[in-house]
PyMOL Python script that loads the backbone (N, CA, C, O; Angstrom):
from pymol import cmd

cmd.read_pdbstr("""\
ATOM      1  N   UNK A   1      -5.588 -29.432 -22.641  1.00  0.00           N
ATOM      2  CA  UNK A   1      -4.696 -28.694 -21.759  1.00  0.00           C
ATOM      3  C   UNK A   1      -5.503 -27.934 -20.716  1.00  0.00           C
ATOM      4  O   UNK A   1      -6.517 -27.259 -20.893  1.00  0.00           O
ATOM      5  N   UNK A   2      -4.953 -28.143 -19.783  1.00  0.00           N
ATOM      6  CA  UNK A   2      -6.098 -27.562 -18.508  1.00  0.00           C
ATOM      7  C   UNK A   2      -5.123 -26.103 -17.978  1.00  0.00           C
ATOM      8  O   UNK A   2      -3.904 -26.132 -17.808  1.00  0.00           O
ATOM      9  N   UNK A   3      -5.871 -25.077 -17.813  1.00  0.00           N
ATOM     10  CA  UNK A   3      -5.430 -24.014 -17.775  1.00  0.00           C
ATOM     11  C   UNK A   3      -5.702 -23.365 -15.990  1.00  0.00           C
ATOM     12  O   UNK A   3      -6.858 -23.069 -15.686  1.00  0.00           O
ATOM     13  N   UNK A   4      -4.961 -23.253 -15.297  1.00  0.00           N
ATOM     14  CA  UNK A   4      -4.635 -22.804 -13.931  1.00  0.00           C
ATOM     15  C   UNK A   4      -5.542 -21.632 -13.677  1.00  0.00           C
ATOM     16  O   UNK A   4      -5.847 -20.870 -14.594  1.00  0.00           O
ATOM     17  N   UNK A   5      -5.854 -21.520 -12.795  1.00  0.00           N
ATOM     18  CA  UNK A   5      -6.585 -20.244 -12.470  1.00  0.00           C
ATOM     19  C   UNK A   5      -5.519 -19.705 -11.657  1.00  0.00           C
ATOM     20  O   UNK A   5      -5.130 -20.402 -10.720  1.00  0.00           O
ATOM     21  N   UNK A   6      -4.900 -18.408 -11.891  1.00  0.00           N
ATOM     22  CA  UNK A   6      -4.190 -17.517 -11.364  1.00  0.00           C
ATOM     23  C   UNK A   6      -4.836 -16.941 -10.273  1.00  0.00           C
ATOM     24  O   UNK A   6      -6.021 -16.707 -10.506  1.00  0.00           O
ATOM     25  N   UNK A   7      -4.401 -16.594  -9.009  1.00  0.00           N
ATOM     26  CA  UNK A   7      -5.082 -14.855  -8.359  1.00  0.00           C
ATOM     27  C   UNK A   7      -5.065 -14.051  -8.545  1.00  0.00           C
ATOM     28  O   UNK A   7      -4.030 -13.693  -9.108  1.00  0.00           O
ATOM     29  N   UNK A   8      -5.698 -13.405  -8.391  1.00  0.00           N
ATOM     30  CA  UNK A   8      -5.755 -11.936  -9.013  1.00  0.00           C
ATOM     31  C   UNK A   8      -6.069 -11.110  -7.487  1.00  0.00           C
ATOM     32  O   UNK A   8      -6.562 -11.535  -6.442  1.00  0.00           O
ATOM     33  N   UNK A   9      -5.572  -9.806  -7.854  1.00  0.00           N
ATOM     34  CA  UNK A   9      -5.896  -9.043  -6.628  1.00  0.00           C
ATOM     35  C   UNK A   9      -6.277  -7.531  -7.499  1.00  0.00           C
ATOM     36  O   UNK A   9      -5.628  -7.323  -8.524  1.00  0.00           O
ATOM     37  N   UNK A  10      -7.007  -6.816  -7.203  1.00  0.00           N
ATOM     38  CA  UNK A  10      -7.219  -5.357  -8.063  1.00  0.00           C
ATOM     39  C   UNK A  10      -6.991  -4.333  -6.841  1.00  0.00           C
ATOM     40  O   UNK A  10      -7.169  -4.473  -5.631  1.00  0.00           O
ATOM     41  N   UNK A  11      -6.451  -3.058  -7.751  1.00  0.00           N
ATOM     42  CA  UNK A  11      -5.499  -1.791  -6.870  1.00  0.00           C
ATOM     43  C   UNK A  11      -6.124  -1.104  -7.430  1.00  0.00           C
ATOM     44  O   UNK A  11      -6.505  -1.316  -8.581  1.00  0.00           O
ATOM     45  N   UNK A  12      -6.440   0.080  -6.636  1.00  0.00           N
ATOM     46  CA  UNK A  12      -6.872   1.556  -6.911  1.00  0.00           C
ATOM     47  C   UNK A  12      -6.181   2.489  -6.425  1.00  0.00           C
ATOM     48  O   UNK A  12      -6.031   2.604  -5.208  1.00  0.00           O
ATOM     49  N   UNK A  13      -5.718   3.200  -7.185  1.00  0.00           N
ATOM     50  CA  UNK A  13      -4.708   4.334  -6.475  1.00  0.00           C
ATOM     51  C   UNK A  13      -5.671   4.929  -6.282  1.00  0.00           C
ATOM     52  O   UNK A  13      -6.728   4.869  -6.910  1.00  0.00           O
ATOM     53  N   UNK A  14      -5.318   5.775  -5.101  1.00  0.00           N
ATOM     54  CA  UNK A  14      -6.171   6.989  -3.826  1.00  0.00           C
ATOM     55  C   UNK A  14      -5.428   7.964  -3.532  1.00  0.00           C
ATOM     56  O   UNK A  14      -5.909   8.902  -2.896  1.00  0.00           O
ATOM     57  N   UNK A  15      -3.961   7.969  -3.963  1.00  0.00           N
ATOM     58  CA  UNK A  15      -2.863   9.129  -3.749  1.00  0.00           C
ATOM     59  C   UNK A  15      -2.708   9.588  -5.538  1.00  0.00           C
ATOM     60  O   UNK A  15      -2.872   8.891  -6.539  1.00  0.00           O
ATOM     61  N   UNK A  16      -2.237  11.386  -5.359  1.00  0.00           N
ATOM     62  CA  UNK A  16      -1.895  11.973  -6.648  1.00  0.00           C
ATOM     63  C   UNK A  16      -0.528  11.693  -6.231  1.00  0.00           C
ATOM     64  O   UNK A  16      -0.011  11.659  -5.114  1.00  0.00           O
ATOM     65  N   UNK A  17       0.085  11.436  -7.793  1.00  0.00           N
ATOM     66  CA  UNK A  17       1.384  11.225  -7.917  1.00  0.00           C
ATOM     67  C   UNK A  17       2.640  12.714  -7.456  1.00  0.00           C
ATOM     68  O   UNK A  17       3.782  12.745  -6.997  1.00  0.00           O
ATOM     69  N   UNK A  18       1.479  13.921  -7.962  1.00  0.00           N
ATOM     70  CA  UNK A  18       2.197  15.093  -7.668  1.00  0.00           C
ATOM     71  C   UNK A  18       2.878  15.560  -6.728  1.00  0.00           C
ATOM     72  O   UNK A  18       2.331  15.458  -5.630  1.00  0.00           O
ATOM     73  N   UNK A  19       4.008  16.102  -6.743  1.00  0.00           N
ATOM     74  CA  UNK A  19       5.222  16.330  -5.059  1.00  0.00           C
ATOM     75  C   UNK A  19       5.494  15.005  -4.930  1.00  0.00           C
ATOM     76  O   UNK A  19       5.885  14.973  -3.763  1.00  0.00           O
ATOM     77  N   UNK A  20       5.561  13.748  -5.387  1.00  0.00           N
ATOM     78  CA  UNK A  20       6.345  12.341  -4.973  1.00  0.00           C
ATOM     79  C   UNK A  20       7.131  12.186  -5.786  1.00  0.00           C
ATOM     80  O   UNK A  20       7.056  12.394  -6.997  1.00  0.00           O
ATOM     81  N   UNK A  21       8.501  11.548  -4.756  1.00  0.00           N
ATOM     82  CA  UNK A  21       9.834  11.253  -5.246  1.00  0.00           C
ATOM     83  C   UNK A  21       9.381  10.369  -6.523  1.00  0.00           C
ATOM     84  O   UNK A  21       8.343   9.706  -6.551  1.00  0.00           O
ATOM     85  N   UNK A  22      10.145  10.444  -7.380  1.00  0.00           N
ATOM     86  CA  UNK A  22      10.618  10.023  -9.110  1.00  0.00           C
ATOM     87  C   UNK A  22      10.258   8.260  -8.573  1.00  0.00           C
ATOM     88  O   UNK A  22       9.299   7.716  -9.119  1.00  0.00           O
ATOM     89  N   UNK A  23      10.772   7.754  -7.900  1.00  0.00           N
ATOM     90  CA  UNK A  23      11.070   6.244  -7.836  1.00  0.00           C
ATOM     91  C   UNK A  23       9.476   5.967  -7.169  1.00  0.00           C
ATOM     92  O   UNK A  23       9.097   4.850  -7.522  1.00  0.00           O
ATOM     93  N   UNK A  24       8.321   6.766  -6.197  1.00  0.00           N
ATOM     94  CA  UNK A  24       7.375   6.400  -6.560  1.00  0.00           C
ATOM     95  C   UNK A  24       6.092   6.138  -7.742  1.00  0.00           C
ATOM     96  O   UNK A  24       5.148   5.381  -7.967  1.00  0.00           O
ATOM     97  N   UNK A  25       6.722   7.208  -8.241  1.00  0.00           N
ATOM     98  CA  UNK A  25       6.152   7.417  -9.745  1.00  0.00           C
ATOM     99  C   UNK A  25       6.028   6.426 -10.934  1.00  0.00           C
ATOM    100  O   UNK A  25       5.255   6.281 -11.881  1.00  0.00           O
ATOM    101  N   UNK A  26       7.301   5.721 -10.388  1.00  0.00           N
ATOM    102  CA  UNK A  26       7.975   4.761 -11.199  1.00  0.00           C
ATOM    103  C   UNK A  26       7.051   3.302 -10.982  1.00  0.00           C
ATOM    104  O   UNK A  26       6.775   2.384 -11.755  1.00  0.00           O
ATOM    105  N   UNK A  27       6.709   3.581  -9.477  1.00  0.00           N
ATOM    106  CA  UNK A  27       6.266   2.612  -9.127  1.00  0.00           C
ATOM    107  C   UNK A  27       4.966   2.027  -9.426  1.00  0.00           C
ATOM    108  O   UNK A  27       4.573   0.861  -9.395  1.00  0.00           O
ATOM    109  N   UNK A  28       4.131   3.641  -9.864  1.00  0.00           N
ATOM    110  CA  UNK A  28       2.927   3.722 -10.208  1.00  0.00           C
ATOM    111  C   UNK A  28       2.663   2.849 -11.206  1.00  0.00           C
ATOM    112  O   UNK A  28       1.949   1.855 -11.333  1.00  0.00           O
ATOM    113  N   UNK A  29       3.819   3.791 -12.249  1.00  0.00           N
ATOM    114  CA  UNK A  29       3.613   3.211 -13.853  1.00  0.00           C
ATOM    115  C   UNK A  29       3.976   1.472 -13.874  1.00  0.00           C
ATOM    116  O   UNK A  29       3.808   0.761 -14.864  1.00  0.00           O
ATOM    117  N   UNK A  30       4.284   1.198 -13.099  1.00  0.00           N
ATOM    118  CA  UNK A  30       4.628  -0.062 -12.910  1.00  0.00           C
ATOM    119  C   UNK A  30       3.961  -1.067 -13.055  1.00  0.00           C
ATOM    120  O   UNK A  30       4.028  -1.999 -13.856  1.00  0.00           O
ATOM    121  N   UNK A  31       3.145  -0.776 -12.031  1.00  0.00           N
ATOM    122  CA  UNK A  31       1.508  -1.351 -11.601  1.00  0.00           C
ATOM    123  C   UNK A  31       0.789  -0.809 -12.717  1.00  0.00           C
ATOM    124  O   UNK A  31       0.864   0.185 -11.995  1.00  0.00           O
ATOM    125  N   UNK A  32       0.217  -0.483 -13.665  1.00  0.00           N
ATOM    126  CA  UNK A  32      -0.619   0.206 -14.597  1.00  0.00           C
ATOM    127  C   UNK A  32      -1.385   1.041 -13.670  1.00  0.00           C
ATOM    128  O   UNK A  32      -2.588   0.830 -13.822  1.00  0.00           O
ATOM    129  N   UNK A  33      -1.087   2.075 -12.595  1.00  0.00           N
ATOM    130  CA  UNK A  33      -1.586   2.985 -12.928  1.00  0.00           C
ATOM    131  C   UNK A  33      -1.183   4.331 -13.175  1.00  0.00           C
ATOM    132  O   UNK A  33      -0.254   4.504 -13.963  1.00  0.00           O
ATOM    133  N   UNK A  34      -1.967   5.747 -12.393  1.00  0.00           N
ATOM    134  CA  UNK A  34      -1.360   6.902 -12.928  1.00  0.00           C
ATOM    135  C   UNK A  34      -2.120   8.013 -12.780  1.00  0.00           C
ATOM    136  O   UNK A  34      -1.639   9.134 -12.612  1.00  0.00           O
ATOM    137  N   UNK A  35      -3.384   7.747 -12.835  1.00  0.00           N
ATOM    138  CA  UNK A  35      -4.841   8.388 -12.430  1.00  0.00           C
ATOM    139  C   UNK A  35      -5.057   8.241 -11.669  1.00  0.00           C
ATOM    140  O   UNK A  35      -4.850   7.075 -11.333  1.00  0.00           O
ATOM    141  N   UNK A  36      -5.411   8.765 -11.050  1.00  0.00           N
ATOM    142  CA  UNK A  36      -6.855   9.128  -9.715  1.00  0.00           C
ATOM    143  C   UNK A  36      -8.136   7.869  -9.831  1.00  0.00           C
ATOM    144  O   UNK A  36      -8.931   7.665 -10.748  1.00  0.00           O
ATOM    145  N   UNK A  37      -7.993   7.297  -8.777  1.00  0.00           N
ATOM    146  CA  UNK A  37      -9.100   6.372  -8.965  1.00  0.00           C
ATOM    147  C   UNK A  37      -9.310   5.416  -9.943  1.00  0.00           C
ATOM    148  O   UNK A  37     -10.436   4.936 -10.076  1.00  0.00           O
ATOM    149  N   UNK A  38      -8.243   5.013 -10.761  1.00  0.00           N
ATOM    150  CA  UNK A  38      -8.037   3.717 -11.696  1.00  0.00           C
ATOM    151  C   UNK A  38      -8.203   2.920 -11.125  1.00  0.00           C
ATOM    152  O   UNK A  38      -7.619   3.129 -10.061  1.00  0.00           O
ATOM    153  N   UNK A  39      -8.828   1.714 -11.100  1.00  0.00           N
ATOM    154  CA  UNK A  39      -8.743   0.117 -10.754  1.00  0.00           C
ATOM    155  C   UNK A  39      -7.959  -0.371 -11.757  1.00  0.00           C
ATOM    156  O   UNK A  39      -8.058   0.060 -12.906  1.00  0.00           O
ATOM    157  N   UNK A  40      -6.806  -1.649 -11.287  1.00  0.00           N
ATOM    158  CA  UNK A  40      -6.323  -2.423 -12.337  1.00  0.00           C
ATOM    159  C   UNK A  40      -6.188  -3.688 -11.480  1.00  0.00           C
ATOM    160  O   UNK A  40      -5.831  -3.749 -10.303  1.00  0.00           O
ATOM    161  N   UNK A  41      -6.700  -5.126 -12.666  1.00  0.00           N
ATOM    162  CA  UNK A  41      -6.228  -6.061 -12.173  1.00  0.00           C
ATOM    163  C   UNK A  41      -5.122  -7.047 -12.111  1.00  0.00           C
ATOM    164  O   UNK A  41      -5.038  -7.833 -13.055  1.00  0.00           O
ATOM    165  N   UNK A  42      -4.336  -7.120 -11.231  1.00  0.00           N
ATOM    166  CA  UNK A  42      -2.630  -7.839 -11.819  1.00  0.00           C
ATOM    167  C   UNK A  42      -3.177  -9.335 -11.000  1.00  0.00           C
ATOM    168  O   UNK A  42      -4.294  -9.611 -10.562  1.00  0.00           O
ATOM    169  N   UNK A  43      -2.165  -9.970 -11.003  1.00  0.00           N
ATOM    170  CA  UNK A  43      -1.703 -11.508 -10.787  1.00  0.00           C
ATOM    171  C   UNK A  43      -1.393 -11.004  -9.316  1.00  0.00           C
ATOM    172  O   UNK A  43      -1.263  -9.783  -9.403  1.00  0.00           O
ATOM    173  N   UNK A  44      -1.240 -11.357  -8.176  1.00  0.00           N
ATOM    174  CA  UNK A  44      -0.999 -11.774  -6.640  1.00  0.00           C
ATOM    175  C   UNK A  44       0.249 -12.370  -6.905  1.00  0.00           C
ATOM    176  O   UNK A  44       0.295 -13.589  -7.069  1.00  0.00           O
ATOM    177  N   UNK A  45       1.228 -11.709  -6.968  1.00  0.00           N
ATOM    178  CA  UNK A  45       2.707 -12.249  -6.577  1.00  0.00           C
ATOM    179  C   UNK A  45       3.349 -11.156  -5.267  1.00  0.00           C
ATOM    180  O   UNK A  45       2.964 -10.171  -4.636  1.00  0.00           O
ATOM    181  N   UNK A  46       4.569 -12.056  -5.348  1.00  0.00           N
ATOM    182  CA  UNK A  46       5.492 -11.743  -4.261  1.00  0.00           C
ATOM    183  C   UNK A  46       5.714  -9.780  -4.879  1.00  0.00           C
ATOM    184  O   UNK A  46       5.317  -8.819  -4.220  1.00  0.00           O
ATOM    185  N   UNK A  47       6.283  -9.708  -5.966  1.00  0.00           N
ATOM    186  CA  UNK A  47       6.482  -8.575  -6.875  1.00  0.00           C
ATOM    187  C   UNK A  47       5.510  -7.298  -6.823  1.00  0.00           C
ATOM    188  O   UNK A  47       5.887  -6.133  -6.944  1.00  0.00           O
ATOM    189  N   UNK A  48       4.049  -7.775  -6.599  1.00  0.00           N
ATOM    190  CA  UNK A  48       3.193  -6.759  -6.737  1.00  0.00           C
ATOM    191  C   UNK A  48       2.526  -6.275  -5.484  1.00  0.00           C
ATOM    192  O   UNK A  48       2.041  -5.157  -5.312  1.00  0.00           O
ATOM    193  N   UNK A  49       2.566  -7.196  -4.694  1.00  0.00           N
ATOM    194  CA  UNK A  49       2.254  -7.107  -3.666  1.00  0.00           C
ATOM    195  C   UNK A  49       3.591  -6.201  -2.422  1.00  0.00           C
ATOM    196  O   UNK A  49       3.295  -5.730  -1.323  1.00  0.00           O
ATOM    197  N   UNK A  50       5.172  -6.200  -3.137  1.00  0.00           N
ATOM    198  CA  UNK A  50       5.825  -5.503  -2.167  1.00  0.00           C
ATOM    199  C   UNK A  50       5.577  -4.408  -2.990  1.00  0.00           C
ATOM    200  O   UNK A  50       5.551  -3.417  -2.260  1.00  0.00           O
ATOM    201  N   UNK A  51       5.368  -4.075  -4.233  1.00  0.00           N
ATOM    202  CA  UNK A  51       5.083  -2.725  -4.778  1.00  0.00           C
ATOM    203  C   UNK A  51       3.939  -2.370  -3.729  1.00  0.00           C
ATOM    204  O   UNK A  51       4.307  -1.811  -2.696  1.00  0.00           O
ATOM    205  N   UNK A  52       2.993  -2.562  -3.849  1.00  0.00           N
ATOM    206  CA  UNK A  52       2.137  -2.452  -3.201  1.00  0.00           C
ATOM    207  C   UNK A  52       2.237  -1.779  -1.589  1.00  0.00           C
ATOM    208  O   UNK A  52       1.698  -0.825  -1.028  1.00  0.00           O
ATOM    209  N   UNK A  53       3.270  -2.871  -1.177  1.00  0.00           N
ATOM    210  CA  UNK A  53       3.343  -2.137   0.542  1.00  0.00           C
ATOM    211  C   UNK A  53       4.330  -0.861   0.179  1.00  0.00           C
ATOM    212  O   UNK A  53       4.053   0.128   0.858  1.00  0.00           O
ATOM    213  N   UNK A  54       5.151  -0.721  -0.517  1.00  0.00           N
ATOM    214  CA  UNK A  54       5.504   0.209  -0.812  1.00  0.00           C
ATOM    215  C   UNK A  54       5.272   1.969  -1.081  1.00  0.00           C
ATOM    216  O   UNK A  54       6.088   2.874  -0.910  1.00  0.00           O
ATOM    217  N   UNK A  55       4.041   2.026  -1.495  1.00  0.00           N
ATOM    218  CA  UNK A  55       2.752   2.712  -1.530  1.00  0.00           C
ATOM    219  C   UNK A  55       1.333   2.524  -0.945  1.00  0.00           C
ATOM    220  O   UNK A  55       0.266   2.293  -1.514  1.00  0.00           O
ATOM    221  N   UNK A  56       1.677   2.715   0.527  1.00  0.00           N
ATOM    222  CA  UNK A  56       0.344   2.434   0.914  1.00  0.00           C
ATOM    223  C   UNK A  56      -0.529   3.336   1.134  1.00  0.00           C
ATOM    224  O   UNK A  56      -1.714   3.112   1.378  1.00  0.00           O
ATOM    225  N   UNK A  57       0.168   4.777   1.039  1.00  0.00           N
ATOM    226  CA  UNK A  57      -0.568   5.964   1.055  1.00  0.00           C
ATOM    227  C   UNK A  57      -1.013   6.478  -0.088  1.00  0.00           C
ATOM    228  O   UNK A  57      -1.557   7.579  -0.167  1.00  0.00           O
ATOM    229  N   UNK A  58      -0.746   5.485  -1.315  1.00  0.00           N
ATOM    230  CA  UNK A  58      -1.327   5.842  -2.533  1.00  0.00           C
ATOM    231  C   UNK A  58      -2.264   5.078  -3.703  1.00  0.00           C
ATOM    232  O   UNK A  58      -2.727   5.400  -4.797  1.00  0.00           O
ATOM    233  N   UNK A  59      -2.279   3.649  -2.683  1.00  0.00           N
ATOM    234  CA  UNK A  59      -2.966   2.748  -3.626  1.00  0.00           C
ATOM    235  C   UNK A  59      -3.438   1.676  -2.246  1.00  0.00           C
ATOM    236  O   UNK A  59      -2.807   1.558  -1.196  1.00  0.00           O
ATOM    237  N   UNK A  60      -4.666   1.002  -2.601  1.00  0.00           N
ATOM    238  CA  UNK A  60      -5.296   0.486  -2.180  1.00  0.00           C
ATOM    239  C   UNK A  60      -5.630  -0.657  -2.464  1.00  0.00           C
ATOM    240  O   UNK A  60      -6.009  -0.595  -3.634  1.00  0.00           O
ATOM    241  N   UNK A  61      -5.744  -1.905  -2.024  1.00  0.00           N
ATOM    242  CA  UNK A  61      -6.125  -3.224  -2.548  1.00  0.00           C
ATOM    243  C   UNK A  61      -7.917  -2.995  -2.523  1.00  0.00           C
ATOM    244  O   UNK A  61      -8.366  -2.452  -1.514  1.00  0.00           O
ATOM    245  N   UNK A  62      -8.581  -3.273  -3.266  1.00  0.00           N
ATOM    246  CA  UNK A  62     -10.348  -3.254  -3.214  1.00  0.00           C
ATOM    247  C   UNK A  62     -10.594  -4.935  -3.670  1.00  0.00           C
ATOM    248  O   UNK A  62     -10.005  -5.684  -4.450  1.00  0.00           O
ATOM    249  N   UNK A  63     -11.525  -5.060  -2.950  1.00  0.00           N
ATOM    250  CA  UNK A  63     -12.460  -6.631  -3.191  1.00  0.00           C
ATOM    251  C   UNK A  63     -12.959  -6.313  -4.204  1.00  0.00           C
ATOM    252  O   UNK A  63     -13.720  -7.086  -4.786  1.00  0.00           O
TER     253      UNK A  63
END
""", "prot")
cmd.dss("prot")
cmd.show_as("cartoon", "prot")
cmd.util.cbc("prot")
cmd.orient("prot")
């Protein structure tokens, strides 16, 4: 069985969650993060990527 290589893209939040509306928060935990300066790596979909534009003042795509 031959197994696909997925994309991957990794996020670092750069914004504190503190003083942001509930539904960004939401958005955080979403994405695994929550901290200050976490890297996490997800899959490159349609899904993570509008989270993503969604918060652009709080998370960051990094190479």
């Amino acid at each position: 069985m031959a197994q696909s290589k997925k994309k991957t893209i990794k996020v670092k939040q750069i914004g504190s969650p503190i003083r942001r509306p509930e539904a960004q928060k939401k958005i955080l935990i979403g994405l695994g993060l929550g901290k200050m300066h976490k890297v996490v790596e997800l899959e490159d979909t349609a899904e993570v990527r509008g989270a993503i534009a969604k918060l652009p003042h709080m998370v960051a795509v990094v190479d």
